[in-house]
C-alpha beads as a LAMMPS data file, in Angstrom:
LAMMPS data file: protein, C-alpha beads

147 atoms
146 bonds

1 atom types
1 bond types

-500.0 500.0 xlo xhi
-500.0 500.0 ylo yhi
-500.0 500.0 zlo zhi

Masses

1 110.0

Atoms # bond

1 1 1 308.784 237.204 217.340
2 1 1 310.610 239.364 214.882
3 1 1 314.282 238.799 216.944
4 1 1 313.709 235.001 217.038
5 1 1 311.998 234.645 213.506
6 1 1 313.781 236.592 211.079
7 1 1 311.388 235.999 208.360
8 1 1 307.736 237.046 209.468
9 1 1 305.349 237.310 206.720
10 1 1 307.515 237.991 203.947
11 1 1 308.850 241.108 205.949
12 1 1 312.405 240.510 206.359
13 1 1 313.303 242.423 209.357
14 1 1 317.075 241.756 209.301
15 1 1 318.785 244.354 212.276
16 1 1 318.452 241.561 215.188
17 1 1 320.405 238.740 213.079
18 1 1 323.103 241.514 211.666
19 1 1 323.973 242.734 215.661
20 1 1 323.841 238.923 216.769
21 1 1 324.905 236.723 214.393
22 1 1 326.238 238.523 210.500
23 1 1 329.699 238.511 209.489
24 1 1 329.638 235.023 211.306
25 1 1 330.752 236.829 214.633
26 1 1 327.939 238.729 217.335
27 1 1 328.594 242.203 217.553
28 1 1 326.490 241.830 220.089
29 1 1 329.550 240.214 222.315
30 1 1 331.770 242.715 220.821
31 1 1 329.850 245.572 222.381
32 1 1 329.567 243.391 225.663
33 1 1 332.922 242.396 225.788
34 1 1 334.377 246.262 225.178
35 1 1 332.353 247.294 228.107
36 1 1 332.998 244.606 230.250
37 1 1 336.261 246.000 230.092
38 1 1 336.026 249.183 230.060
39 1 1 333.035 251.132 230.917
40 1 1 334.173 254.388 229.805
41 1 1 334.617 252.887 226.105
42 1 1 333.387 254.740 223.433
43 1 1 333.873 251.404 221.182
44 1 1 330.989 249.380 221.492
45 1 1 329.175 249.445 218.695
46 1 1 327.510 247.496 215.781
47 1 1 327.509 248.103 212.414
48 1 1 324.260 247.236 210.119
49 1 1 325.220 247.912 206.719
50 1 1 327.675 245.301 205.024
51 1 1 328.683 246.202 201.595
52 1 1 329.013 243.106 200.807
53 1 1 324.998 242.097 200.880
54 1 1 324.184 245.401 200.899
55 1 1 326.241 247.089 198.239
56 1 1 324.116 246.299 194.789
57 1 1 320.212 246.005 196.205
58 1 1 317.494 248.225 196.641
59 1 1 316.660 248.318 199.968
60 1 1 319.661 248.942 202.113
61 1 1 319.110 248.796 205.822
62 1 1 317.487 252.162 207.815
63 1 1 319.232 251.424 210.597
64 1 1 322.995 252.015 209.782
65 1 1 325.003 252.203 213.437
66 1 1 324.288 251.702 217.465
67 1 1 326.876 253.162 219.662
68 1 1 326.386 251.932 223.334
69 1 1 327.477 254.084 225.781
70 1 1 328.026 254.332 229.570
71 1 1 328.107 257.765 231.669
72 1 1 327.654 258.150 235.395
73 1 1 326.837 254.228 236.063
74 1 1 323.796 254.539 233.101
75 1 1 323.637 252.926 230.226
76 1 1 322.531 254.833 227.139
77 1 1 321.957 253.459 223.338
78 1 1 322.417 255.604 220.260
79 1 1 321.467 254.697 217.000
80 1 1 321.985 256.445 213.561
81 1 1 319.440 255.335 210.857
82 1 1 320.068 257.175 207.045
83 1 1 316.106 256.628 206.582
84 1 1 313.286 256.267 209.407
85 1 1 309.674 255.310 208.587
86 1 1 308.259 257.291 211.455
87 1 1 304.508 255.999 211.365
88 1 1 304.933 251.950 210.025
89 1 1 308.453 251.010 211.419
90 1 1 309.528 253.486 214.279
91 1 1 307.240 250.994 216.754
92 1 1 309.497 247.593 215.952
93 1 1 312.636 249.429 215.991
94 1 1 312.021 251.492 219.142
95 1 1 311.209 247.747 220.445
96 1 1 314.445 246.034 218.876
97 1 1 316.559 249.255 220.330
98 1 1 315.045 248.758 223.482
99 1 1 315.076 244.994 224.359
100 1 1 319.207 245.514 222.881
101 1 1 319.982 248.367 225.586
102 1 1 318.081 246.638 228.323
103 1 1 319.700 242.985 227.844
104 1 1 322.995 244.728 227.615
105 1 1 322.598 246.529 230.931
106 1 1 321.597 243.582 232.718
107 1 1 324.000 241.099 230.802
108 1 1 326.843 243.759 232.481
109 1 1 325.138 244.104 235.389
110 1 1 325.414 240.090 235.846
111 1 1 329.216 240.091 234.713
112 1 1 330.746 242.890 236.147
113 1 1 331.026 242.738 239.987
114 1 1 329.729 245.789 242.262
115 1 1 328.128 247.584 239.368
116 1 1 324.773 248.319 238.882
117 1 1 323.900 250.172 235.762
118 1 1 320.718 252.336 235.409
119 1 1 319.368 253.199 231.757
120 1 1 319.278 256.452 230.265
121 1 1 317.640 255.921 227.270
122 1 1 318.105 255.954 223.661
123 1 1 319.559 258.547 221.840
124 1 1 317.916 258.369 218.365
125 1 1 319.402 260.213 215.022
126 1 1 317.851 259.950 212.055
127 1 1 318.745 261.890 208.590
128 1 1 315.509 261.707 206.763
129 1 1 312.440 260.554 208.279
130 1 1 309.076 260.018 206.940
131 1 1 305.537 258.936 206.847
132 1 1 304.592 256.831 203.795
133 1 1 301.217 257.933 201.722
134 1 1 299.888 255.187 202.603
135 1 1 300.147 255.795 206.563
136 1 1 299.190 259.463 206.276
137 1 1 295.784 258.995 207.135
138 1 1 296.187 256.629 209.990
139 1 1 299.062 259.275 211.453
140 1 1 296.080 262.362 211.194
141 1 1 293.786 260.397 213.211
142 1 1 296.400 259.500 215.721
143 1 1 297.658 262.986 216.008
144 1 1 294.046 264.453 216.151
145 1 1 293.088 261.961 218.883
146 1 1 295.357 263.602 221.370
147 1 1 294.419 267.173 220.656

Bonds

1 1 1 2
2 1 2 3
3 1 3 4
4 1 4 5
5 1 5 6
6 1 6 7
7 1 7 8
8 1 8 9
9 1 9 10
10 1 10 11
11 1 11 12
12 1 12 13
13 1 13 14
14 1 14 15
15 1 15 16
16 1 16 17
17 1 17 18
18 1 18 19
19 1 19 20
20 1 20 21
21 1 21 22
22 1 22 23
23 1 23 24
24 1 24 25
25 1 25 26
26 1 26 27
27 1 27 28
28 1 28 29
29 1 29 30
30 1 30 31
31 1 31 32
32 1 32 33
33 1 33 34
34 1 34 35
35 1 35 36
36 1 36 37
37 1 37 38
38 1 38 39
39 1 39 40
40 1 40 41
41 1 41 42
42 1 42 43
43 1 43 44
44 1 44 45
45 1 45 46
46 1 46 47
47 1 47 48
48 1 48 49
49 1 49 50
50 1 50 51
51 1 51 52
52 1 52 53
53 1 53 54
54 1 54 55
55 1 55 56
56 1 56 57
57 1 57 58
58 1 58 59
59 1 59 60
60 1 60 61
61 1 61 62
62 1 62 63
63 1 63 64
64 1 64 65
65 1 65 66
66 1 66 67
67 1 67 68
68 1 68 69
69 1 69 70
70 1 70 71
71 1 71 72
72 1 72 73
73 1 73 74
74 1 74 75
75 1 75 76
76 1 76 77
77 1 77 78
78 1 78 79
79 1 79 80
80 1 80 81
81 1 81 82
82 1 82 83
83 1 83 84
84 1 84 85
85 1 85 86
86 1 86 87
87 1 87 88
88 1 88 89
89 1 89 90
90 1 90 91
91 1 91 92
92 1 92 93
93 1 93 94
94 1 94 95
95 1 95 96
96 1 96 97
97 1 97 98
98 1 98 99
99 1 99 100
100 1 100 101
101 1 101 102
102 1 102 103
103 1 103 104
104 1 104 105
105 1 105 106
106 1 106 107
107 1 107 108
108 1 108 109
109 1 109 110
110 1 110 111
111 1 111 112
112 1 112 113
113 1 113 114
114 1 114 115
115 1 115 116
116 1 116 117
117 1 117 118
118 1 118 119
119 1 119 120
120 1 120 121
121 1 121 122
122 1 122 123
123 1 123 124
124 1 124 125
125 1 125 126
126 1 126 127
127 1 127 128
128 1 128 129
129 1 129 130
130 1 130 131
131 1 131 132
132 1 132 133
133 1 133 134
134 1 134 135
135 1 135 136
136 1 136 137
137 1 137 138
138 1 138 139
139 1 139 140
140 1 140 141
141 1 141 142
142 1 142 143
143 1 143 144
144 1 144 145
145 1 145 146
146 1 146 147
């Protein structure tokens, strides 16, 4: 719901509406369009952070840069984030990341003729990641369980 309703629940989850639709342009498209035209591009990528909304709040977006990139007819996403929330928000952006590589592959797949990309994951960077306090507990009893 979180890519169609940017506004669940008071959480403002704001990475699906800065790739599609900020700056009043889709990055989305640009990414598309760059590899569309070149598969070998290194160029297709979206930037999260805009100085503009960004520059004098609190909380700046995690997510900071995805880089798609295409090697030996497979599709792979990388993504930088300056600050990952392992326990509470890893789950909805590993979804987000994923549902963005896989509708790129196939939107390619669909445009360009006798190509048929595979996936090969998504390469994901992170500077400082973390597990709130409040998780802590709920992360020891997940990590215990599989022991």
């Amino acid at each position: 719901n979180g890519l169609n309703d940017h506004n669940l629940n008071d959480f403002v989850y704001t990475y699906p509406n800065r790739i599609f639709e900020h700056f009043g342009l889709s990055q989305y498209n640009i990414m598309k369009n760059r590899l569309t035209n070149n598969l070998g591009s290194n160029r297709a990528m979206a930037i999260i952070y805009d100085p503009y909304t960004d520059g004098d709040i609190k909380d700046i977006p995690c997510l900071q840069l995805v880089q798609a990139i295409v090697r030996n007819n497979n599709l792979s996403l990388h993504c930088y984030f300056r600050s990952n929330d392992m326990f509470g928000a890893f789950y909805s952006n590993m979804f987000l990341l994923t549902y963005l590589a896989l509708k790129l592959r196939d939107d390619l797949n669909d445009e360009i003729i006798n190509v048929q990309l595979g996936f090969d994951g998504i390469y994901y960077h992170s500077s400082s990641s973390h597990i709130y306090k409040a998780d802590i507990g709920q992360a020891k009893k997940m990590v215990n369980k599989n022991e």
